[in-house]
Residue, then its C-alpha position, 0 to 999 in steps of 0.5 A: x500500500x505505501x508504494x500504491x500510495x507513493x504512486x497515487x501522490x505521484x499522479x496527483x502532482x503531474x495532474x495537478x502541473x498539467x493544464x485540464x484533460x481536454x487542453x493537454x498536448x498529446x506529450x502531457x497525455x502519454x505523461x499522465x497516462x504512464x504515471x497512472x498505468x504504474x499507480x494502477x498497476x502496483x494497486x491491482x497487484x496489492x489487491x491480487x493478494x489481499x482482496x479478501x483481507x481487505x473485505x473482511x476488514x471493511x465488512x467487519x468478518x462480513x458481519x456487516x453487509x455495504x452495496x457497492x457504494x458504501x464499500x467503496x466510501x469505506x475503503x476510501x477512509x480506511x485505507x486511502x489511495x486504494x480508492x478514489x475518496x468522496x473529495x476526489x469524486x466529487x471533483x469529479x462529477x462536477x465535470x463533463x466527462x471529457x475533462x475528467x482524470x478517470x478516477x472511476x477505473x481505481x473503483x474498477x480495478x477494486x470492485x474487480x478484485x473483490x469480485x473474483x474473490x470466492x469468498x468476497x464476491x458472493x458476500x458482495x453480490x447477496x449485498x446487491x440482492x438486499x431491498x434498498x432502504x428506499x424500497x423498504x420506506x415504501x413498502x407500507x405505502x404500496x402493500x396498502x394503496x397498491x400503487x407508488x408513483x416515481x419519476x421514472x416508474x410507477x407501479x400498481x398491484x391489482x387484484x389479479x396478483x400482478x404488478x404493473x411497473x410502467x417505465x413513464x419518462x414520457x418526455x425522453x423516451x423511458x432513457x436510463x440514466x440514475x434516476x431511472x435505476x435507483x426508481x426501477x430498483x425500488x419498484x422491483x423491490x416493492x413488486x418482490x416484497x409484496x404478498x399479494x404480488x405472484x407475477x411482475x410486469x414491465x411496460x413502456x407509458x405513452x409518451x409526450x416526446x414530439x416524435x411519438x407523443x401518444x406512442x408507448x415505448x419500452x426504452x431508447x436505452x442509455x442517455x448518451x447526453x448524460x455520458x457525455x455530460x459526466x452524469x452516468x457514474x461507474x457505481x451509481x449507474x453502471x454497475x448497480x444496474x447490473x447488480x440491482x433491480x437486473x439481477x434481482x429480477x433473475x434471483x429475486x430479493x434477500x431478505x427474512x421471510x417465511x420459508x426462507x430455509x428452503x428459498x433463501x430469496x423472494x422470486x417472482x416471474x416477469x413479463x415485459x411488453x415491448x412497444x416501439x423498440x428496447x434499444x441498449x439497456x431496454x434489450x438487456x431487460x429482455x434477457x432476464x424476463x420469463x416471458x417477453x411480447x414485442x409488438x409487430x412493428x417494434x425492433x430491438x437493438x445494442x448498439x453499445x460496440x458502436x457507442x464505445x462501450x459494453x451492453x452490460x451483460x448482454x455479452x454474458x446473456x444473449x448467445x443462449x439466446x441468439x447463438x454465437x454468430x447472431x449475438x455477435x452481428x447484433x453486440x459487434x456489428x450494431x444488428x437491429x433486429x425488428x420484430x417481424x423477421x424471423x431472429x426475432x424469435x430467438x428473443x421474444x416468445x409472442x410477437x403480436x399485432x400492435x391492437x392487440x398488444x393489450x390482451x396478449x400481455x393479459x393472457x401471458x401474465x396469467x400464464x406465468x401464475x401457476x404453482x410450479x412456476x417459481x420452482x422451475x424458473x429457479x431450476x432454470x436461471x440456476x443452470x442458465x446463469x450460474x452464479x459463479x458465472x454470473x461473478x466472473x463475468x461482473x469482475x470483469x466488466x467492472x474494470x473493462x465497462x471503467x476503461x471503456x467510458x474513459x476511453x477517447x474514441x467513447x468521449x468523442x463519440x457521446x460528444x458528438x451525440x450530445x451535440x445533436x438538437x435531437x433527444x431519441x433512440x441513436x439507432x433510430x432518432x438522435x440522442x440515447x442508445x447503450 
């Protein structure tokens, strides 16, 4: 740690002689870039060795169970310049992503080590499956009314046993950004926690953007505006996505509960109802659904590779679905693939007529509420989705997704997308993608 720590002082000087980011010759570049490949290096190569020491000393033993964010912030404080601290991320946050040093990758290198970790890893990952303090804040208020408005969700239980989470960012086509994660988390949360709950539904509301006011769409996916502005973190988005409500809706939440002895999380089937079209992180949805509609005339993209970065674990999910040869021509080539083609049925089981796109979602919720049904979609994600597997594939992604968002050829992408008059799909209309 004390070389780490020489290091990381070393960075900081050279940073602090140089003008910011986007103003350095290509010389000052190479410059910080070699002081931070040795900072990072010699941080990488302590945590090889000491990842499940330095767990259990911030976990007390894992007695104490922090997401993602609070390990962070507590590595930060108990050994410091293994983590960026709270001064430096703010510092952060405060700039477009252009003119920032990149200090999420440190986050990366750290998240990545403990991950790999046999022993830390699941500890971490049961962390994530636990109902967010907001969720649980609301839990009274929704087993009561049956009902929760957010700004990016509402969800409604009715008497027919299934909550109806509407993605309602009408104004911008249901695009992600932390808003939207953090709402969606909570929402799946209080669709898990409530009894009276058997089966989850995920559809898009109408929208008021002025290309498809009236329509109801699934999700344009990524902001890329808000990329490029410096406003979708590593942690608070990225991550906790992928960590949060997506794996929950596979595992279900953690959390005491009757029968807990056999079924250590609370699961529930999902349906999702795609109008329009799930671009980016909307396809991801898809992947960890039980039952996915499309309408005839919607289409489904990631288009992420164009973009610069990685679709979450779509690269881990979608060849049990596509094949190896169809998901890459969709995640390496940018392949929309629309909902009347016959691919199309590799990824939605129901491909239905726009008119009657109400009645079929009826039909399939009601079929995922049987008896057997947990059971078996328990079987089945245990064998699809091992998750051993699932750990791995996140260690890496951790670091590789912090690279890639500070990669030059990314930044001058999502640049050129904020620069478009347009808010929209990237595929489609100009603005989100991912």
């Amino acid at each position: 740690m004390a070389a780490s720590s020489g290091a990381l002082a070393r960075v900081d000087e050279l940073a602090g002689a140089l003008p910011e980011p986007p103003a350095r010759t290509p010389g000052e570049r190479a410059a910080i870039a070699a002081a931070k490949d040795a900072a990072r290096a010699l941080r990488a190569a302590f945590l090889d060795t000491y990842a499940d020491a330095v767990y259990d000393r911030l976990t007390s033993g894992r007695t104490l169970s922090p997401r993602i964010d609070e390990l962070l912030d507590a590595a930060a404080t108990e050994l410091p310049g293994l983590v960026p601290d709270e001064a430096l991320l703010a510092a952060e946050r405060s700039r477009p992503q252009a003119a920032k040093e990149g200090h999420e990758i440190d986050q990366g290198i750290f998240l990545r080590a403990v991950l790999r970790s046999p022993t830390a890893g699941p500890h971490l990952l049961d962390a994530m499956l636990r109902p967010t303090p907001r969720a649980l804040g609301l839990l009274d208020e929704f087993t009561r009314t049956g009902a929760v408005r957010m700004e990016s969700v509402r969800v409604e239980r009715g008497d027919d046993g299934v909550a109806r989470l509407t993605l309602c960012r009408d104004d911008r086509l249901n695009a992600e950004d932390t808003r939207q994660v953090d709402d969606m988390e909570t929402a799946v949360d209080l669709a898990l926690l409530d009894p009276a709950v058997r089966v989850g539904l995920l559809r898009g509301g109408e929208m008021s953007h002025p290309r498809y006011r009236g329509r109801r769409v699934f999700s344009a996916g990524i902001n890329l505006k808000s990329l490029s502005s410096g406003d979708i973190p590593l942690v608070g988005f990225l991550l906790r996505r992928e960590l949060g409500y997506l794996h929950k809706l596979v595992r279900g939440v953690l959390t005491d509960h009757a029968g807990q002895w056999h079924s250590p999380r609370v699961e529930k089937p999902w349906v999702a109802a795609v109008d329009g079209f799930a671009i980016g992180g909307g396809a991801q949805v898809l992947l960890v659904c039980d039952h996915v509609l499309a309408a005839s005339d919607a289409y489904l993209s990631l288009p992420a590779a164009k973009e610069g970065i990685i679709p979450g674990v779509a690269n881990f999910r979608l060849t049990r679905y596509a094949g190896p040869r169809l998901a890459r021509q969709i995640i390496l080539q940018g392949r929309r693939i629309r909902a009347a083609e016959p691919a199309a049925r590799l990824l939605v089981d129901e491909i239905v007529e726009p008119e009657e796109m109400d009645a079929a979602v009826e039909r399939a919720v009601a079929g995922l509420d049987g008896a057997a049904v947990l059971a078996n979609r328990r079987m089945l994600n245990l064998a699809e989705e091992p998750p051993d597997a699932f750990r791995a594939y996140m260690a890496e992604f951790a670091l590789q997704q912090a690279l890639r968002i500070y990669g030059q050829d990314v930044i001058d992408k999502v640049g050129r997308f904020a620069a478009t008059p347009q808010d929209g799909p990237q595929d489609g209309p100009p603005g989100s993608g991912g």
